[in-house]
KELUM-983468 format. One record per residue (C-alpha): x, y, z; residue in three letters. Coordinates in steps of 0.001 Angstrom, whole numbers, plus 500000, padded with zeros to 6 digits. Example, Ala and Ser with C-alpha at 12.3 -4.5 7.8 and 13.67 -1.06 7.14 Angstrom:
512300495500507800ALA513670498940507140SER
END
This chain:
383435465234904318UNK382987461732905598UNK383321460827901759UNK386604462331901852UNK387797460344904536UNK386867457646903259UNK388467457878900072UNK391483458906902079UNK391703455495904061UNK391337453571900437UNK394119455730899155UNK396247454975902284UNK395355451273902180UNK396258451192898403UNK399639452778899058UNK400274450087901821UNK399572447179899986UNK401421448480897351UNK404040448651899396UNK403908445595900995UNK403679443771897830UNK407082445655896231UNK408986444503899656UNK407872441463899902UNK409321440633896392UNK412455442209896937UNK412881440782900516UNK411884437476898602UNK414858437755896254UNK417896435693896551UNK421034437459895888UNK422897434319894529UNK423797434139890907UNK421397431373889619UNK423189431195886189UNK420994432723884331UNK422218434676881473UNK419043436885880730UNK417768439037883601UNK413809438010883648UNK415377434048883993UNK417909435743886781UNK414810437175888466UNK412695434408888454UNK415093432072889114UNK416065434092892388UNK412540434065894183UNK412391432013896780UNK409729429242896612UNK406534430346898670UNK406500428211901902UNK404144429305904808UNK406519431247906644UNK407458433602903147UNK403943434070902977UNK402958435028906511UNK405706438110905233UNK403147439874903599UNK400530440418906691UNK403580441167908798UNK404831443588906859UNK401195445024905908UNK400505445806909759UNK404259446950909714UNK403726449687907452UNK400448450497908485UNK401317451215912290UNK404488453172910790UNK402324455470908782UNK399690455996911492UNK402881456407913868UNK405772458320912160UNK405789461865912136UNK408001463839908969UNK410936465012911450UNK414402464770910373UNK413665462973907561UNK416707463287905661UNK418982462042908479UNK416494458642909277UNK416819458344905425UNK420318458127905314UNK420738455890908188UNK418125453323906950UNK419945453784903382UNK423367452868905020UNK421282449666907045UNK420021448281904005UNK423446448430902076UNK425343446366905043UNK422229443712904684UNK423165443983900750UNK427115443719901082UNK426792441609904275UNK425259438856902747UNK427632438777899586UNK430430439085901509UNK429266436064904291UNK428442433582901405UNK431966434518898525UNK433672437360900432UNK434048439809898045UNK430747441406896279UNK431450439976892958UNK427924437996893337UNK426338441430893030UNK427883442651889676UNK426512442152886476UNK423782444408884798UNK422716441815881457UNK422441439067883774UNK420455441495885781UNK422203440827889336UNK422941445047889617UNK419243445502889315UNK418196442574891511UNK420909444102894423UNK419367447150893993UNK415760446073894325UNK416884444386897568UNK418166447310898605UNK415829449625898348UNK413502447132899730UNK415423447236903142UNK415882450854903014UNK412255451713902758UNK412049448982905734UNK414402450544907681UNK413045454054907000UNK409315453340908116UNK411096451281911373UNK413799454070912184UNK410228456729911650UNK408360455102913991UNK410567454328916815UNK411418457967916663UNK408092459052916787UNK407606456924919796UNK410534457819921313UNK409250461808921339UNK406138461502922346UNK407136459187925106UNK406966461276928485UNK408925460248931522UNK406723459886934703UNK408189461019937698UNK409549457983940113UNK406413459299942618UNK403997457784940702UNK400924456335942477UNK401416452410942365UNK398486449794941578UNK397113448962945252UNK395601445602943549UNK398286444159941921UNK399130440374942489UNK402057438673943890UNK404371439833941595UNK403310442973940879UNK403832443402944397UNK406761442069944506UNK408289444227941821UNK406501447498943690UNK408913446280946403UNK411493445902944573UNK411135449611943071UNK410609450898946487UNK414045449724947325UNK415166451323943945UNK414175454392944646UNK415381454621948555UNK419113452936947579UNK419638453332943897UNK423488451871943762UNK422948449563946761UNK419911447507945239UNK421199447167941572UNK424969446217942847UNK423419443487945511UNK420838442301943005UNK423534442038940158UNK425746440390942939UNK423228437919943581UNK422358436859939824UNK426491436910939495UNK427384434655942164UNK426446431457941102UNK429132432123938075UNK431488433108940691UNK431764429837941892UNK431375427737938657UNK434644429875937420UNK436668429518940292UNK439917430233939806UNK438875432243936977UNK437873432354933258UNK441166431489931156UNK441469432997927334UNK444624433209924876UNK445844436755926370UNK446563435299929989UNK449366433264930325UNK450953435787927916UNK450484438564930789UNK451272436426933552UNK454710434860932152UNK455549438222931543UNK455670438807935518UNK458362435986935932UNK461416436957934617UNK463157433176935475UNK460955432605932309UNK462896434436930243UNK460208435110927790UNK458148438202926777UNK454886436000926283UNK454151437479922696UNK455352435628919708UNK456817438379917705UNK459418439909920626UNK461760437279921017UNK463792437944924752UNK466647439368922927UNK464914442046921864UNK463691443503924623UNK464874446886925615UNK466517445746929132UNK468126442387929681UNK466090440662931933UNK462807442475931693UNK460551440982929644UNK457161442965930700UNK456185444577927432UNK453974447345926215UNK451560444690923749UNK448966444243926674UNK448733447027929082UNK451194446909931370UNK448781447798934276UNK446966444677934150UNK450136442672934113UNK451159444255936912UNK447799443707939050UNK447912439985937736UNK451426439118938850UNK450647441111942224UNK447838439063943074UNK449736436083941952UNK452349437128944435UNK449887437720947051UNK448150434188946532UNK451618432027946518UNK452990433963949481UNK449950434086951764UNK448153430820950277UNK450659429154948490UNK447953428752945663UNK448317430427942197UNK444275429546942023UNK443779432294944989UNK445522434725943648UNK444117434729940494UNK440574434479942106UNK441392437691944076UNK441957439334941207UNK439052438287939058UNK436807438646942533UNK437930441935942541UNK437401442494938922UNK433910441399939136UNK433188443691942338UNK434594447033940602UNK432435445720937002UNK428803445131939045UNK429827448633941303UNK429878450842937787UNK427216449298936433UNK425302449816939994UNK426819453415939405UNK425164453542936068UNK421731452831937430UNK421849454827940230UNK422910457933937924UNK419744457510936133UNK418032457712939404UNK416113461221940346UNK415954461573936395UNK412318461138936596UNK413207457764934566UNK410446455570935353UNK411193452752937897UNK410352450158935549UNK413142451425932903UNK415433451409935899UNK414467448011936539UNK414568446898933449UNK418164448343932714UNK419287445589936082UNK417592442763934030UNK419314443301930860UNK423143443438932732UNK421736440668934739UNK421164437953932153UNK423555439439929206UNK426277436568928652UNK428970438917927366UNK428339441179930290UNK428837437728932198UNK431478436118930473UNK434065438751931330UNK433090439445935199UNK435558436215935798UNK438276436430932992UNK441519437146933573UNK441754439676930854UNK441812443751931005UNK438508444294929109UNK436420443893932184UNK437986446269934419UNK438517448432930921UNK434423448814930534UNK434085449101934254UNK435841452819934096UNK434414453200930820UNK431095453142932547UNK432068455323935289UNK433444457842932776UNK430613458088931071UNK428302458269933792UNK430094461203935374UNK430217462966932480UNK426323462790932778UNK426394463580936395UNK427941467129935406UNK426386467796932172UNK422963467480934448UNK424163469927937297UNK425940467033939585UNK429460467821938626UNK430403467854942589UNK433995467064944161UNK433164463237944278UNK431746462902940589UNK434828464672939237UNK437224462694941451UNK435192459036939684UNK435429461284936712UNK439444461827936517UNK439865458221938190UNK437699456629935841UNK439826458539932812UNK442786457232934433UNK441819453655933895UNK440820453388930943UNK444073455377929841UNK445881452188931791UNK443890449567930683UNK443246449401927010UNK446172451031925000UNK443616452242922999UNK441678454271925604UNK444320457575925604UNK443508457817921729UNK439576457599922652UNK439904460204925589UNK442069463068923418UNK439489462425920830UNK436241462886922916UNK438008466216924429UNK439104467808920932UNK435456466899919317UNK433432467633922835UNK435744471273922551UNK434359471628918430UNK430872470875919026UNK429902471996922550UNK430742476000923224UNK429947475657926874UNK432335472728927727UNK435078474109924625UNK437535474990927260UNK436925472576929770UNK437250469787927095UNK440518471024925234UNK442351471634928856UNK441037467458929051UNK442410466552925688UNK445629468498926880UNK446163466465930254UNK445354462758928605UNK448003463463926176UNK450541464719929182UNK449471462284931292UNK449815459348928038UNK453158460422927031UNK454323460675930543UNK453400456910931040UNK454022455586927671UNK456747457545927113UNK458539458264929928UNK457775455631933044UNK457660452869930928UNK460423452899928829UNK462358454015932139UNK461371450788933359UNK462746448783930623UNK459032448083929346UNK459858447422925535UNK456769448735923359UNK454499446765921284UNK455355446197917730UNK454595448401915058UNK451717446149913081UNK449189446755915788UNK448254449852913978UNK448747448409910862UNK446103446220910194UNK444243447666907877UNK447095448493905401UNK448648444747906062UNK444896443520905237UNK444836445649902241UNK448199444683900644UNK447794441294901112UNK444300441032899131UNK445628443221896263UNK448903440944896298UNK446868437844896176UNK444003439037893571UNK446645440952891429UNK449956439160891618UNK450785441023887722UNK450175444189888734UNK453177443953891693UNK456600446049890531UNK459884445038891379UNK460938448175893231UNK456877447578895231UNK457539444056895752UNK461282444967897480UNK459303447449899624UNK457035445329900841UNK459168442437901791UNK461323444683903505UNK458206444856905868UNK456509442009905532UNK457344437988904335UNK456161438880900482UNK456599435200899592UNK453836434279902339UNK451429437316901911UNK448639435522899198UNK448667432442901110UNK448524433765904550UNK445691436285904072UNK442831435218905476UNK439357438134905354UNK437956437976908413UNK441035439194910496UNK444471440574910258UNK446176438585912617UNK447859435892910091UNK448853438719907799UNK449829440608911073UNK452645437593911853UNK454240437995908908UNK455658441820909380UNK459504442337910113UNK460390443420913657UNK463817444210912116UNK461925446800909877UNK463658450467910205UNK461557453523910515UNK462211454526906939UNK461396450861905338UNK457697450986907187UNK457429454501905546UNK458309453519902262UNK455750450490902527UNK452865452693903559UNK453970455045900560UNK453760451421898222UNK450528450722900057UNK449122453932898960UNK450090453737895420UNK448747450185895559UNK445110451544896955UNK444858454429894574UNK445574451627891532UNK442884448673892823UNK440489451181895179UNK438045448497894376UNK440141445475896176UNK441511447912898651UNK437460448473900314UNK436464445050899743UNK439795443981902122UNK438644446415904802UNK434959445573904360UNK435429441625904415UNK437572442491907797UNK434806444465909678UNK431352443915907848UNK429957441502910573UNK429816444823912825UNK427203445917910653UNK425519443274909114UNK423051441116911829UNK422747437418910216UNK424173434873910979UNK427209435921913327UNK427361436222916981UNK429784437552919835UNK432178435335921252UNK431382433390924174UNK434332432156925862UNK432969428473927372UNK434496426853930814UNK435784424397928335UNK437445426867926269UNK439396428217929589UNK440043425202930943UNK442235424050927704UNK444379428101928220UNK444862427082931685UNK446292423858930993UNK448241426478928102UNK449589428674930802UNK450126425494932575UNK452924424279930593UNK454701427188929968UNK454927427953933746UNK456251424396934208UNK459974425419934461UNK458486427396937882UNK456553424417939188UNK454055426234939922UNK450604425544938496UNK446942426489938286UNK444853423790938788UNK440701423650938136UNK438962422100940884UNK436814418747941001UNK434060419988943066UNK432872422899940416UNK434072420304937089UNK430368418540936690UNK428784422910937065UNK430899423923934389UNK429921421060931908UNK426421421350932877UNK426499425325932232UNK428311424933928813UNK425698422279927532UNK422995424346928709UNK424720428218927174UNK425881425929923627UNK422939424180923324UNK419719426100924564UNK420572430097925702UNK421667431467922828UNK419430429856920212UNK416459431774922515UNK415298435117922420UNK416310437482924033UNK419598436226924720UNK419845435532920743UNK419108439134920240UNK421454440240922508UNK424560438276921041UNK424043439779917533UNK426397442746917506UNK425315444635914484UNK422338445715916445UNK424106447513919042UNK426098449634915647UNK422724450107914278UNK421705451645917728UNK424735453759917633UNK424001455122914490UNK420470455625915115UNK420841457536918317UNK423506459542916412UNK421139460191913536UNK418456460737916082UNK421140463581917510UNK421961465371914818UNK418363466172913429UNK417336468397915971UNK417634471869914752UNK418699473251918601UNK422355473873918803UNK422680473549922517UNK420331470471922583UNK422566468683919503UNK426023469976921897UNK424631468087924676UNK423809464926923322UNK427174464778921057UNK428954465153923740UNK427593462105925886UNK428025460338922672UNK430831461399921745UNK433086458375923506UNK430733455812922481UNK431309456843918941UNK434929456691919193UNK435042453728920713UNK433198451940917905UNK435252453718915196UNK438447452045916802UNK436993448938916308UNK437145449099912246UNK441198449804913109UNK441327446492914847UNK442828442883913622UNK439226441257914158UNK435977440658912669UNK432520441099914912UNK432732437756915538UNK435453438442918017UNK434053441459919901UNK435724441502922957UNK436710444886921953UNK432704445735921677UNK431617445026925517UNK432134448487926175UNK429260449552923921UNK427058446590924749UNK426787447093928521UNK426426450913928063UNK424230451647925186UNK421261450902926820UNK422036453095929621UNK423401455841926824UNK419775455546925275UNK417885456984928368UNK420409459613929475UNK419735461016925804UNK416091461131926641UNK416631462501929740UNK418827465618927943UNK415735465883925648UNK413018466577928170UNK415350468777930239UNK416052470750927152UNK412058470752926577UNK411484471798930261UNK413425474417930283UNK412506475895926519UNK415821475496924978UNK
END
């Protein structure tokens, strides 16, 4: 018997190093055509040389595998084995498309570059698959304590300290998150004062002032908007216009100072942001979720710079995650038995806003109710008669107010970027292959002449500038018909367009999100600056705070994000890989009331990064992202928090 263990360990060991040594060499493989015409030159020439670092690889990833076998149990295999399948093609395709942006690089089968993509590939899947195994193991036999626990009477200072703090938790759980957060906040309060500037303000704001005469967006010139004299428009929602000119109006009239007003606002902002995330936390609270995963839930929307960067800005995506939150959280609240007056009334208020406040969020609500009514039997009703009042509710706004208003609506490209991206690469790479009669219906929609040179792969905005406003109703349907013969002719350039637009969302190296310096804002305010000079009315950025702001850029530019964690948490392929590894996580439970529950609290989330491959911008850009990145984390326990109830009660 003890023979038989023995041999069993060997075997094991054996099939680790084995392992290890087949993904070391394919992780060591660089997918860069060396030149080589014969495929055993291609391969050698790809290897990386052997420097210390490569070679501390193979211990790493020995131990890797090793604690993944000893950890991972055989559960849902097939599901973890197509997500780590899908991670290890975005590292593939991700890197080809970062260094040439196209995957050219990776064809060619005599020169052996096929077979050396593939070997990298499955290298990263069988990474991914032990990883993804593992966690999930973890993850299920991890047992929440209740928040009751006996605490160490012997602990030092800080553990102390943080028993205090957890004390406090536990008797106020939105109080003590929202003053904490408050606290960590307010030195960036200050340093921003008036606010954080970025290219989308002064567009709202000269909106507001119709002496202007200008609609603040380059394509709707003031002649063509639908009432003389009102140049609000429907491009950026129209509720955050309004609250920015009303505070504006409030600061000149009571202060006469543009800089209050503004700073209102963004105060305000920043208040209703730290309250849902406070909200957040304290929904987790009587969950019998550990006080330290409460705790450390403050910490990470305490130091994350994204989270930070838009508490100031005068720009609707703050206030948009702030009910995004909320939303979410309530629907939480009531799929865990709290679904009382006030949770419904945050709930329906919380809907409300982020219908207002992204023109995108009606299209992400009617979506979560029609799929919440497919997959979830309890809620089907519930969730349809939803679906049914966004879309009242939207076209009543959209619709009916605003165009009674004189609100002009945005132009038609905004929802065309991915067929605008995908005409313009197939014009450029196949400039032959363009008929006369496909070329007419194109530049009846777009600036033909301009289309190669203008395309640019990692957004749709120049391509975007280029489309008609003068374009009737049947010349944009006869250019998505010409798009569509177009696609079904070059499929091939078609995906590597949309891919090259999108594939930083999914691939981690090398790209970051956006952070929005003090510099940065300072140069839009002097922006907004000049076009409100006709007014004579300015913002202005104070001396006092001017030294803060230069100190904090040097130290964010140079230092923060070059350290972990706050490296880590700028990367934003890792919150899609989350996503999609919660989702997979979801769907390979064999309970059809425990999958319901958990697709419906994810449900929104998964929405909300679907619109993002409809968008004009790469990952780089992820404004459009902060939603997911300040509630995934929370998304993550409130899914293990379904689990166990499901386990408690033996469904």
């Amino acid at each position: 018997m003890k023979t038989g263990k023995t041999e069993s360990r060997t075997g094991n060991r054996g099939r680790i190093a084995g392992l290890t040594l087949f993904v070391w060499v394919g992780l060591s493989l660089d997918l860069k055509d060396p030149g080589q015409s014969n495929l055993l030159l291609n391969l050698l020439a790809s290897l990386h040389s052997l420097d210390m670092l490569r070679m501390l690889l193979i211990p790493g990833l020995y131990f890797f595998f090793a604690w993944a076998h000893r950890t991972a149990r055989d559960v849902g295999r097939r599901s973890r084995l197509a997500a780590a399948c899908f991670f290890a093609l975005n590292m593939v395709l991700g890197e080809a498309f970062e260094l040439e942006g196209s995957w050219n690089m990776l064809l060619g089968i005599q020169n052996g570059q096929l077979l050396k993509a593939a070997a990298v590939w499955v290298s990263w899947s069988l990474v991914f698959d032990h990883l993804l195994g593992g966690l999930f193991s973890l993850l299920d036999r991890t047992q929440a304590v209740t928040q009751g626990a006996e605490r160490p009477r012997n602990a030092g200072w800080g553990g102390r300290l943080l028993n205090r703090y957890g004390r406090l938790l536990q008797k106020h759980p939105f109080l003590t998150p929202f003053l904490t957060m408050t606290a960590v906040f307010a030195p960036h309060f200050l340093i921003s004062y008036p606010a954080m500037f970025m290219g989308d303000t002064w567009s709202m704001i000269v909106q507001g002032y119709s002496e202007l005469g200008t609609t603040g967006v380059n394509y709707l010139p003031p002649e063509s908007v639908m009432r003389a004299g009102v140049f609000i428009n429907q491009h950026h929602p129209v509720m955050y216009t309004w609250l920015l000119h009303l505070f504006l109006q409030i600061g000149d009239g009571l202060f006469h100072s543009l800089n209050a007003g503004i700073f209102l606002l963004c105060l305000g902002q920043a208040t209703v942001m730290t309250a849902s995330l406070a909200y957040a936390v304290s929904t987790l609270s009587g969950k019998k979720v550990p006080l330290q995963i409460l705790m450390m839930l403050v910490l990470y929307v305490s130091i994350h710079p994204q989270i930070r960067n838009f508490l100031m800005m005068a720009t609707k995506d703050g206030l948009y995650t702030a009910f995004f939150i909320l939303f979410m959280a309530a629907i939480f609240r009531m799929r865990t038995g709290e679904g009382n007056r006030r949770t419904r009334i945050i709930f329906l208020l919380a809907a409300l806003g982020m219908i207002l406040l992204r023109n995108e969020g009606k299209y992400v609500l009617i979506g979560s109710g029609l799929l919440t009514a497919l997959v979830n039997r309890k809620a089907r009703k519930e969730a349809f008669c939803f679906a049914t009042a966004v879309l009242a509710v939207s076209l009543a706004i959209f619709r009916g107010l605003f165009p009674a208003l004189g609100y002009t609506r945005g132009g038609t490209q905004e929802v065309l970027s991915i067929p605008l991206q995908q005409t313009a690469r197939v014009v450029r790479d196949h400039p032959g292959d363009i008929s006369e009669s496909e070329r007419a219906a194109i530049d009846a929609v777009l600036e033909y002449d301009r289309l190669a040179s203008s395309y640019v792969p990692n957004g749709a905005d120049p391509v975007k500038d280029l489309f008609r406003q003068d374009a009737t109703g049947q010349e944009v349907f006869d250019y998505l018909r010409t798009w569509a013969g177009l696609a079904l002719r070059h499929p091939d350039t078609c995906l590597q367009a949309f891919y090259a637009n999108y594939y930083q969302y999914l691939y981690p190296e090398k790209v970051q999100i956006r952070y929005d310096s003090y510099g940065w804002s300072a140069w839009m305010c002097e922006y907004a600056n000049d076009r409100m000079e006709p007014l004579g009315k300015a913002f202005s950025l104070p001396e006092w705070n001017k030294s803060l702001r230069y100190i904090s850029d040097s130290l964010v530019d140079a230092g923060l994000f070059n350290l972990p964690p706050f490296s880590l948490l700028m990367i934003p392929a890792l919150y899609s890989w989350l996503l999609i590894s919660l989702l997979c996580r979801a769907v390979r439970k064999r309970g059809n009331a425990f999958r319901a529950e958990q697709l419906s609290l994810m449900i929104p989330s998964l929405l909300t990064f679907l619109v993002l491959f409809a968008g004009p911008t790469n990952a780089y850009y992820s404004r459009y992202m902060l939603p997911l990145t300040s509630f995934l984390p929370f998304m993550t326990v409130m899914l293990k928090v379904i689990r166990e109830d499901h386990a408690a009660s033996g469904a």
